[in-house]
KEKE-745271 format. One line per field, with one value per residue: residue number from 1; x, y, z of N, C-alpha, C, O in turn. Coordinates in pm, whole numbers, plus 32768, in hexadecimal, padded with zeros to 4 digits. Layout:
num: c(NUM,...) $
n.px: c(X,...) $
n.py: c(Y,...) $
n.pz: c(Z,...) $
ca.px: c(X,...) $
ca.py: c(Y,...) $
ca.pz: c(Z,...) $
c.px: c(X,...) $
c.py: c(Y,...) $
c.pz: c(Z,...) $
o.px: c(X,...) $
o.py: c(Y,...) $
o.pz: c(Z,...) $
This chain:
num: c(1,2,3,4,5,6,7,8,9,10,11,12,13,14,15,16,17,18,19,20,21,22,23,24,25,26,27,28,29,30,31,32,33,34,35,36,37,38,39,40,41,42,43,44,45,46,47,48,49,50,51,52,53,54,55,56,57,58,59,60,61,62,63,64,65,66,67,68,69,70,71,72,73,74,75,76,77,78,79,80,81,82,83,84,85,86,87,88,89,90,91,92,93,94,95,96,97,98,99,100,101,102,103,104,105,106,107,108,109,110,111,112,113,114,115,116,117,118,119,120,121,122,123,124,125,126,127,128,129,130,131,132,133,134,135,136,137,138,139,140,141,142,143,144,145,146,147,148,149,150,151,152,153,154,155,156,157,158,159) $
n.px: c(8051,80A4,817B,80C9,8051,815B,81C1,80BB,80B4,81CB,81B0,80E2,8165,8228,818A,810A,81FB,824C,812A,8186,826B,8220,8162,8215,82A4,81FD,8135,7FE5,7FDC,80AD,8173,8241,82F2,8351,8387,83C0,83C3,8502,8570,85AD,8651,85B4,84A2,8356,82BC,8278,824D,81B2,8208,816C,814A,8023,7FC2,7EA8,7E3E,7D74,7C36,7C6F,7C85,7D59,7D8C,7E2F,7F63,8081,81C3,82F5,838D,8304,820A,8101,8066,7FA3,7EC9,7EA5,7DC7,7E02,7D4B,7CAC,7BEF,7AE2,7AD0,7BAD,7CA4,7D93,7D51,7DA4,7D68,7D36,7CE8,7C0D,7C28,7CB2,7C21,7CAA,7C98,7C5D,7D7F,7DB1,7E84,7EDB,7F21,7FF1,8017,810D,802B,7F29,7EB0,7F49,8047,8069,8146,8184,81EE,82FC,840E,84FD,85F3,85A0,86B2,8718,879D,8741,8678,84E9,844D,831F,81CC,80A6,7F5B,7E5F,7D02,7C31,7ACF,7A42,7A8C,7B91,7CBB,7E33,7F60,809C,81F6,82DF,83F2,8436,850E,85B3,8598,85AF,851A,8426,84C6,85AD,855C,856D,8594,8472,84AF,8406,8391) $
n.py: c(7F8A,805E,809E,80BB,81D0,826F,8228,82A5,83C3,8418,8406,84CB,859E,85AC,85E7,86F3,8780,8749,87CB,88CE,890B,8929,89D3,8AC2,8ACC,8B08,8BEA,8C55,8D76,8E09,8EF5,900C,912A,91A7,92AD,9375,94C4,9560,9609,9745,9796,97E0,97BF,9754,96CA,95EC,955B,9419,9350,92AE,9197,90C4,8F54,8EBD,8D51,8CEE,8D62,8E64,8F1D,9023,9087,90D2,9132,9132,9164,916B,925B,932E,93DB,9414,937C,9386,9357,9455,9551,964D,9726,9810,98FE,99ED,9B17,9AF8,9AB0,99DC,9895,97BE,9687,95C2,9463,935D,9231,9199,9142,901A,8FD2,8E8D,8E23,8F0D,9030,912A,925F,92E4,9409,9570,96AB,960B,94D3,943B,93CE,9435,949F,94EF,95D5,956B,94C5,94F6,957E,9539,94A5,94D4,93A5,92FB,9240,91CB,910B,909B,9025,8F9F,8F9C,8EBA,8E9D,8DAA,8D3A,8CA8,8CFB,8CBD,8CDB,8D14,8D38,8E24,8E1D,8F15,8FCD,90E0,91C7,92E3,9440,9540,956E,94ED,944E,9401,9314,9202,9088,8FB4,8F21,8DF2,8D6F) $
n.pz: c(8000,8069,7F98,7E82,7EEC,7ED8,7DF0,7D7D,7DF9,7D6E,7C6A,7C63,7C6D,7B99,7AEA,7B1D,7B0C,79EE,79A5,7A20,7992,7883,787C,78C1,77E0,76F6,7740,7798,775A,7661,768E,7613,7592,7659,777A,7878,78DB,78FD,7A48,7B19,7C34,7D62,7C89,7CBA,7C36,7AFE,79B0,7923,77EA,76FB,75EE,75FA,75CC,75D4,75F3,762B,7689,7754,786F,7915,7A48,7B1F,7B8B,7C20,7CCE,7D2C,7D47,7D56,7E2D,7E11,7D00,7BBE,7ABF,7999,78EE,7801,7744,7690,7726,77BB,7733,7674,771B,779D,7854,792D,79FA,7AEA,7A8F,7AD6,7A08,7909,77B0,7717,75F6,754E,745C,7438,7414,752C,7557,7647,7655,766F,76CE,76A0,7711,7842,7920,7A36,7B36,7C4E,7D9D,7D93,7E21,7DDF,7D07,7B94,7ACD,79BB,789D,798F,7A4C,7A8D,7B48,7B1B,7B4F,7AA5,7AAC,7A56,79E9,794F,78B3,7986,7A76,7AB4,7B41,7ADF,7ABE,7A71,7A4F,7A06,7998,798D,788C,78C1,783E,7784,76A5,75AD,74DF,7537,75F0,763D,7618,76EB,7843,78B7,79F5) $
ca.px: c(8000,813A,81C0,8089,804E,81C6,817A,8063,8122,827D,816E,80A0,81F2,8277,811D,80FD,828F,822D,80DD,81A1,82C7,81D5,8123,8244,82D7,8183,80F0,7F62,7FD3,80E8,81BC,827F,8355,831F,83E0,83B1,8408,8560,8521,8607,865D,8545,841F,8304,8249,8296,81FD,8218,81B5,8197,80D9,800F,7F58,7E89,7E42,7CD9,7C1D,7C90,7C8A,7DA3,7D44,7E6A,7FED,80F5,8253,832E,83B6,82A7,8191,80A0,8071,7F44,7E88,7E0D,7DB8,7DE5,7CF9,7C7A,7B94,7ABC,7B35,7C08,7D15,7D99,7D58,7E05,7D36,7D38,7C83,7BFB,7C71,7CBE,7C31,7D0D,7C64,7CBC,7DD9,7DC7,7EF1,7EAE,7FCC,7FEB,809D,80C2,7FB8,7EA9,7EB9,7FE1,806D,80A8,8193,8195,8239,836B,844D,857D,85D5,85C3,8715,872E,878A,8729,85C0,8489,8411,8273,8158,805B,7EEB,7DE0,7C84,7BEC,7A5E,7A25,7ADB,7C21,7D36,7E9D,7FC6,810A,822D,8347,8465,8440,8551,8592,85A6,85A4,84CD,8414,8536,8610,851A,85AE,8516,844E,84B3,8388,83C0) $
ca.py: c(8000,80F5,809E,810D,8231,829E,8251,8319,842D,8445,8423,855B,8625,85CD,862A,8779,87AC,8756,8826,895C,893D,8924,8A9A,8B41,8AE9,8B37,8C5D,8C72,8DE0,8E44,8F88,9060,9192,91C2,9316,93DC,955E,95B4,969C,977E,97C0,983D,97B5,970A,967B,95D9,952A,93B5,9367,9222,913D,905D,8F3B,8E1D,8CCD,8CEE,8DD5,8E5E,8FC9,905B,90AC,9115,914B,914D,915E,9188,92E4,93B7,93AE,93E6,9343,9390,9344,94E1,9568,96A6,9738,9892,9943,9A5C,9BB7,9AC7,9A96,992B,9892,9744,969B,950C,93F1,92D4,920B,91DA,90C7,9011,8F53,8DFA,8E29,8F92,907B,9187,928B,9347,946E,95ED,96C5,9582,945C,942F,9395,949F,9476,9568,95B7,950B,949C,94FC,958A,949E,94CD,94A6,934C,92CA,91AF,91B8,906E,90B1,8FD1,8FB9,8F2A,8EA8,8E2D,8D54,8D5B,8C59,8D33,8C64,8D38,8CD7,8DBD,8DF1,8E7E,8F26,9004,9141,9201,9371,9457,95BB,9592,9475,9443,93BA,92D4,917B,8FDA,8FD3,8E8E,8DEA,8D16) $
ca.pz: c(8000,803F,7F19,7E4E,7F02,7EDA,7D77,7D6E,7DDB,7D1C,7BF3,7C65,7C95,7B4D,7A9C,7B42,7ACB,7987,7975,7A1B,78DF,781F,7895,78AC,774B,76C3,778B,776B,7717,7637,76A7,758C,7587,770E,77B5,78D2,78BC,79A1,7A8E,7B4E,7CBC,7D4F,7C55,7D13,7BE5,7A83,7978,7904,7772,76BC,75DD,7642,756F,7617,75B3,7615,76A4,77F8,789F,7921,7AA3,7B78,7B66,7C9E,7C9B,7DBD,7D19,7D75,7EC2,7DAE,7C33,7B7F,7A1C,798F,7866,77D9,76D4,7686,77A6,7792,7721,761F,778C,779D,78F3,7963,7A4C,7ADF,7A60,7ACA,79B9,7861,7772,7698,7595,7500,741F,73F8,744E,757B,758D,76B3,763E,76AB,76B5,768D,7786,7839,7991,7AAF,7B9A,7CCC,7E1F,7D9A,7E91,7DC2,7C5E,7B50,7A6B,7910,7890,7A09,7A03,7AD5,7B62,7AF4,7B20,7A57,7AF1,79E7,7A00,7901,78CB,79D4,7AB6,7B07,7B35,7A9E,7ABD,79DA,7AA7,79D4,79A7,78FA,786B,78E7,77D0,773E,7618,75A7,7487,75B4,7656,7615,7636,7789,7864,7900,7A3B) $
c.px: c(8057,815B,818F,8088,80E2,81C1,8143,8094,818D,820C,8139,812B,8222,8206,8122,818C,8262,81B0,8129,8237,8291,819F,8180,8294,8243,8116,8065,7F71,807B,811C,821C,8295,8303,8377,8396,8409,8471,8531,85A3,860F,85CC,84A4,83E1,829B,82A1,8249,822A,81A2,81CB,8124,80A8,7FA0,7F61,7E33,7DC4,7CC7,7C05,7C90,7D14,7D93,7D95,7F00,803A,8171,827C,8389,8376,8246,810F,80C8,7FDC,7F20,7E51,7E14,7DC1,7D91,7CBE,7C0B,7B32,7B0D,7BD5,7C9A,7D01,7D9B,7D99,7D96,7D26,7CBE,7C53,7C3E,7C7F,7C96,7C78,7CC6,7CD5,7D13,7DD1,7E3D,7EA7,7F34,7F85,8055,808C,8064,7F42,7ED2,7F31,7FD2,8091,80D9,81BE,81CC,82AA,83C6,84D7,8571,85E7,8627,86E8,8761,8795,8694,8585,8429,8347,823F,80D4,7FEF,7E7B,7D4D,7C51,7B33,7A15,7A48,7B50,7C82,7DB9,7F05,804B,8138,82A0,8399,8483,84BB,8547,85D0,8584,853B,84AB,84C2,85BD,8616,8577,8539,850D,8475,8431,83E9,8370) $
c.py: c(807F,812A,80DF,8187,8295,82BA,82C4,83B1,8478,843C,84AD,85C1,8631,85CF,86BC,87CF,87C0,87D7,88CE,898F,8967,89BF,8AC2,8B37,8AE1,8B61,8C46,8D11,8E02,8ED5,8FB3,90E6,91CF,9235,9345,9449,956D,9616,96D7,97B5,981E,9825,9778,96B4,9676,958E,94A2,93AA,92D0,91EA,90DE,8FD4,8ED0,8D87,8C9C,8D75,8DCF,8F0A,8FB9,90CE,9106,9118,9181,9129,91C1,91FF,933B,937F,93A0,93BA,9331,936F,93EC,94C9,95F8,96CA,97E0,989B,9991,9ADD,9B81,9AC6,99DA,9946,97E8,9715,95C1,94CF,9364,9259,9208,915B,90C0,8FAE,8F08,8E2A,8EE4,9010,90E0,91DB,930B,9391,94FB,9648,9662,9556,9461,9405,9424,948A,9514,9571,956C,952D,94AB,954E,954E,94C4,9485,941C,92C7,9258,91E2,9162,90CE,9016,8FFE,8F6F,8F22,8E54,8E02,8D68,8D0C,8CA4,8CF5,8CDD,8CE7,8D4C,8DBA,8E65,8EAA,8F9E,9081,9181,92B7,93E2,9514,95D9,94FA,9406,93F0,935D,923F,9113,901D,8F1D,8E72,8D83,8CF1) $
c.pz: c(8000,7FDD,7EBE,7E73,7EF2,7E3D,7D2E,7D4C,7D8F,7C84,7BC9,7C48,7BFC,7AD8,7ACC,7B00,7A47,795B,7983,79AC,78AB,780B,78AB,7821,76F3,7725,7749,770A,76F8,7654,764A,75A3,7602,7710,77F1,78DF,794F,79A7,7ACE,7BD4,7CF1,7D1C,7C9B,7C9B,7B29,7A23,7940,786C,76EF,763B,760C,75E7,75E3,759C,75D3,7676,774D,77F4,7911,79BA,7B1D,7B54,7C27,7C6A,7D4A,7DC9,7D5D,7DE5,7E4F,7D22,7C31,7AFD,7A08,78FB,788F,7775,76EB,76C5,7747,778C,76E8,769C,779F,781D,78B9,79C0,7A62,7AE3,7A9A,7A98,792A,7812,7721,7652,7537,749C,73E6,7443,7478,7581,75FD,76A8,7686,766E,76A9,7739,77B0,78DB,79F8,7B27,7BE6,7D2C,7DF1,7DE8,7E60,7D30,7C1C,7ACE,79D3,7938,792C,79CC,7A6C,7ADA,7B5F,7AF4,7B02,7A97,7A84,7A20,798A,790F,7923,7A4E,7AE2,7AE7,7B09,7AA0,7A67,7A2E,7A41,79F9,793D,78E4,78A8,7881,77B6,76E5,75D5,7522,74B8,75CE,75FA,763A,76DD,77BF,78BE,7965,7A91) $
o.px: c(8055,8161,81D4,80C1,80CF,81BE,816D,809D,819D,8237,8146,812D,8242,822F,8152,8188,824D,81C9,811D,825C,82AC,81AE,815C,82C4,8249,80BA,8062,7F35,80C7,80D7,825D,8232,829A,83C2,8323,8483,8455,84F1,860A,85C3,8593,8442,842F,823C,82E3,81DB,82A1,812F,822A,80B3,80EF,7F31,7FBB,7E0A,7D9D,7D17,7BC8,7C98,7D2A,7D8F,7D61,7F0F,801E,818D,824C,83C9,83AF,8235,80CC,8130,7F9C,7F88,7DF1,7E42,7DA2,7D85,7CAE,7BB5,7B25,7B6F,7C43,7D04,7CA6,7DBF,7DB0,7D50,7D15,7C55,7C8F,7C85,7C5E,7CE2,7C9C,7CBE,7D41,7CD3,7DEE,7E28,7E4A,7F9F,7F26,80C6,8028,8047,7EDD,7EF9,7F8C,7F66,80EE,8090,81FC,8200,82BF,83DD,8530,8507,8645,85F4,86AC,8766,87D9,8666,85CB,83C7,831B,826C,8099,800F,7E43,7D3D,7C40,7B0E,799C,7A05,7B67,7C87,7DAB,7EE3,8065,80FE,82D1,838C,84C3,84F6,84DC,864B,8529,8508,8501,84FE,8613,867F,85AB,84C6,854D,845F,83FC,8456,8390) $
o.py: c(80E1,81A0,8134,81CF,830D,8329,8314,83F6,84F1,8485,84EE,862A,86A1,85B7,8700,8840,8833,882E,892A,89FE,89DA,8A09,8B36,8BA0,8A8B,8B1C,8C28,8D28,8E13,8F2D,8F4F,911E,920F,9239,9352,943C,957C,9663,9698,9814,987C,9853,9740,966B,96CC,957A,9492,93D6,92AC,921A,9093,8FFB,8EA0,8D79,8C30,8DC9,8D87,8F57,8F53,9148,915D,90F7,91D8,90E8,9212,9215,9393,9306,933A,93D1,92EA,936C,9414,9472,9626,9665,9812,9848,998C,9AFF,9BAE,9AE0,9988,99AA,97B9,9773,9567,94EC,92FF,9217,9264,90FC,911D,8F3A,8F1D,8E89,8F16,9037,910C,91AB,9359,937D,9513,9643,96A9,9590,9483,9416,946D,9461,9578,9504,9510,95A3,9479,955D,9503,94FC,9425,93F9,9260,9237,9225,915C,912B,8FB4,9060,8EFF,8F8A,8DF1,8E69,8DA3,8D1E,8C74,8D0B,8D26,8C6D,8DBD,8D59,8ECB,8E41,8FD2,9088,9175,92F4,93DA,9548,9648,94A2,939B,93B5,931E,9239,9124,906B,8EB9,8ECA,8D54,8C98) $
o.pz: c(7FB6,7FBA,7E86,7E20,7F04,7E09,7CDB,7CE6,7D7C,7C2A,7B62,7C07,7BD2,7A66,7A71,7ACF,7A20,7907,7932,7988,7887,77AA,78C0,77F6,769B,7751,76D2,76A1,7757,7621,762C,75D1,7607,76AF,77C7,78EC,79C6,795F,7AB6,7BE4,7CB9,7D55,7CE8,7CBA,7AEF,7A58,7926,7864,76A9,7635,764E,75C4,7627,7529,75A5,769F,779C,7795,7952,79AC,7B64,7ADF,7C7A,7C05,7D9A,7E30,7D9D,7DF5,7E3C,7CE5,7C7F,7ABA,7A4A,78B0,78FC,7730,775A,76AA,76CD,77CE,7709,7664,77A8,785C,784A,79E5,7A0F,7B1C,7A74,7AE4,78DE,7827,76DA,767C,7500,746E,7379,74B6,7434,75A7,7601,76D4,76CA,75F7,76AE,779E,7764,7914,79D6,7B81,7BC0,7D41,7E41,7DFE,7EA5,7CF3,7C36,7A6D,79A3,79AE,7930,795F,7AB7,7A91,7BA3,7AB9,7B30,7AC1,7A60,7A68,7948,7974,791B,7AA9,7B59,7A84,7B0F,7A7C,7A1F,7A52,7A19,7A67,78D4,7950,78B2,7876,77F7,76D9,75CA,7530,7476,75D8,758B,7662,7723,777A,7901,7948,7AE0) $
């Protein structure tokens, strides 16, 4: 009876190994020309800017990173009296195979209160939190690039 149940076990372990290879060399959601804007002594807030395509359809619900006290989802878009406002979101859907870019001025990642300045070609550990239309959540933690101008931004590592 040990024996099975030991079985059992070293089976489960090296299924769960396998399924979690498996999700992180094929992300539910694709990330592409990722950067977050350096900032300089002093700044308290920056912006992070990526693509994002999913592999079905999931929303795009929260964002932390151990950079900043806060990380937000906003949007910008033209106000009244034609003045852009900025302002945070809920979240963001990403439909099945369709590219979302979160660039400036539009959608974009906000990172506030940071706890340091973030240098040029430096990274920022980001996670990403998704829900699916069932609601399951699923997250995708990576490694953005820190950057000047999107022109900079380099591959993002997920981990």
């Amino acid at each position: 009876m040990l024996k099975k149940i030991i079985g059992l076990m070293a089976s489960l372990i090296a299924a769960f190994t396998l399924t979690n290879a498996i999700a992180q060399s094929d992300p539910l959601v694709k990330v592409e020309s990722a950067w977050v804007r350096a900032t300089v002594a002093g700044q308290q807030g920056t912006g992070g800017f990526m693509k994002l395509t999913a592999r079905e359809d999931l929303r795009l619900v929260r964002v932390t990173t151990p950079a900043a006290e806060v990380a937000e989802i906003h949007e910008m878009k033209m106000g009244a009296n034609s003045v852009m406002e900025m302002r945070s979101i809920a979240g963001l859907d990403l439909p099945k195979g369709k590219t979302v870019e979160l660039k400036p001025g539009s959608y974009h990642l906000m990172l506030m209160s940071l706890k340091a300045p973030l240098a040029k070609d430096s990274t920022v550990p980001v996670t990403l939190f998704f829900k699916n239309a069932k609601g399951v959540e699923s997250r995708l933690a990576i490694n953005i690039p820190v950057s000047l101008t999107p022109a900079q931004a380099s591959a993002v590592h997920a981990h």
